[in-house]
C-alpha positions in Angstrom: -14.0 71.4 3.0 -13.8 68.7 0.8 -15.7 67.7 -2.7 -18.3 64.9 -0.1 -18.6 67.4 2.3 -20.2 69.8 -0.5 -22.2 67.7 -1.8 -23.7 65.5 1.1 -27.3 66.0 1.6 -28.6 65.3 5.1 -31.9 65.4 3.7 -30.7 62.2 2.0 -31.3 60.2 5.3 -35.0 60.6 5.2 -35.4 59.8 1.7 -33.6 56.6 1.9 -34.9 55.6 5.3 -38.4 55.7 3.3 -37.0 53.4 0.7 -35.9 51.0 3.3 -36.9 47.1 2.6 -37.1 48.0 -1.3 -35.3 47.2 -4.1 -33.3 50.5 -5.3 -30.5 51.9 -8.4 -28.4 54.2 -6.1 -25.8 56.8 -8.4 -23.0 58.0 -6.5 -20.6 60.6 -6.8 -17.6 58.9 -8.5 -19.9 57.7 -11.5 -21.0 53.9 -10.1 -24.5 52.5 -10.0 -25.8 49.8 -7.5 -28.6 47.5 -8.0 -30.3 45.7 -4.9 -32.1 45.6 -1.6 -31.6 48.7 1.0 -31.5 47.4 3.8 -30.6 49.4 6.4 -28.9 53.3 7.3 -26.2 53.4 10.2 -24.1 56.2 10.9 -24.1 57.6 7.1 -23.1 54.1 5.4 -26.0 52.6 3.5 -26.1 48.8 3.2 -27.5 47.3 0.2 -28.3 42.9 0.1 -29.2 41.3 -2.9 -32.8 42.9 -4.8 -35.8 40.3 -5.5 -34.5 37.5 -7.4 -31.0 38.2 -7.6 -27.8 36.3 -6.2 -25.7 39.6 -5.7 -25.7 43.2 -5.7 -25.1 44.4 -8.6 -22.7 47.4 -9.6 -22.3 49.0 -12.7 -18.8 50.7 -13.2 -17.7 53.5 -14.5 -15.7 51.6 -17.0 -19.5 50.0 -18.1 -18.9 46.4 -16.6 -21.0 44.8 -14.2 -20.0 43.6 -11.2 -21.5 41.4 -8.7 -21.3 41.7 -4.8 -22.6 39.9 -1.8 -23.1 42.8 -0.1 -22.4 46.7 -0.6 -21.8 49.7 1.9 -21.7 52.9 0.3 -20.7 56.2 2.3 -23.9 58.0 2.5 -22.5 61.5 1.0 -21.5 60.1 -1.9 -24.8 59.3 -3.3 -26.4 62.0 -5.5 -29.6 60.2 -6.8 -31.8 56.9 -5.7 -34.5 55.3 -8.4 -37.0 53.6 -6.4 -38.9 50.0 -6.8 -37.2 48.9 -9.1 -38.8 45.9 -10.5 -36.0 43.7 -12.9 -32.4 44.1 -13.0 -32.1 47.4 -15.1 -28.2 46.6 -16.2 -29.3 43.6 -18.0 -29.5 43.7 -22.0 -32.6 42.5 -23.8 -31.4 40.7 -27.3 -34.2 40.5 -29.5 -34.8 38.5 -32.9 -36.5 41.5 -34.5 
C-alpha cells in the first residue's frame, strides 16, 4: 500500500461534490495549492476551470511561485484539505503605502 492509498479519503467525494460550481483553494499531498472553479468529480480526478474573475487557474508551488493554468486535474487522493468560497485570489500580495 502506497503513501495515496493511506491517505485518500472517500469521504472526500461528498465534500467536494458539495463545493461543486464554487470557487475553491484545494492543498494536496505533495505541498501545491490550486486556486479556481470546481467544476466537476469523475472517477477520483477533480477538475478545476478558472475562479470568478480570473484568466487561469492558479497554482501555488511548493517552491512559492505562482503558476497559471487553463485548466487543472488533480488525482482525488491527493488532496488533504479544500477552503471553500473563496472570494479574491488569496495568492496575490497587497502592497500598501502605509
Amino acid at each position: 500500500m502506497g503513501f495515496f492509498d493511506d491517505i485518500c479519503n472517500k469521504r472526500w467525494c461528498e465534500e467536494l461534490f458539495c463545493a461543486c460550481g464554487t470557487n475553491v483553494v484545494l492543498f494536496t499531498a505533495d505541498g501545491f495549492a490550486f486556486f479556481g472553479l470546481l467544476d466537476r468529480i469523475d472517477d477520483g480526478i477533480v477538475t478545476l476551470l478558472p475562479a470568478s474573475d480570473e484568466e487561469n487557474v492558479l497554482v501555488f508551488t511548493v517552491g512559492g511561485e505562482v503558476e497559471e493554468e487553463e485548466i487543472t486535474y488533480i488525482d482525488l487522493c491527493t488532496i488533504v484539505a479544500i477552503s471553500k468560497n473563496v472570494n479574491e485570489n488569496p495568492f496575490e500580495t497587497e502592497t500598501s503605502a502605509c
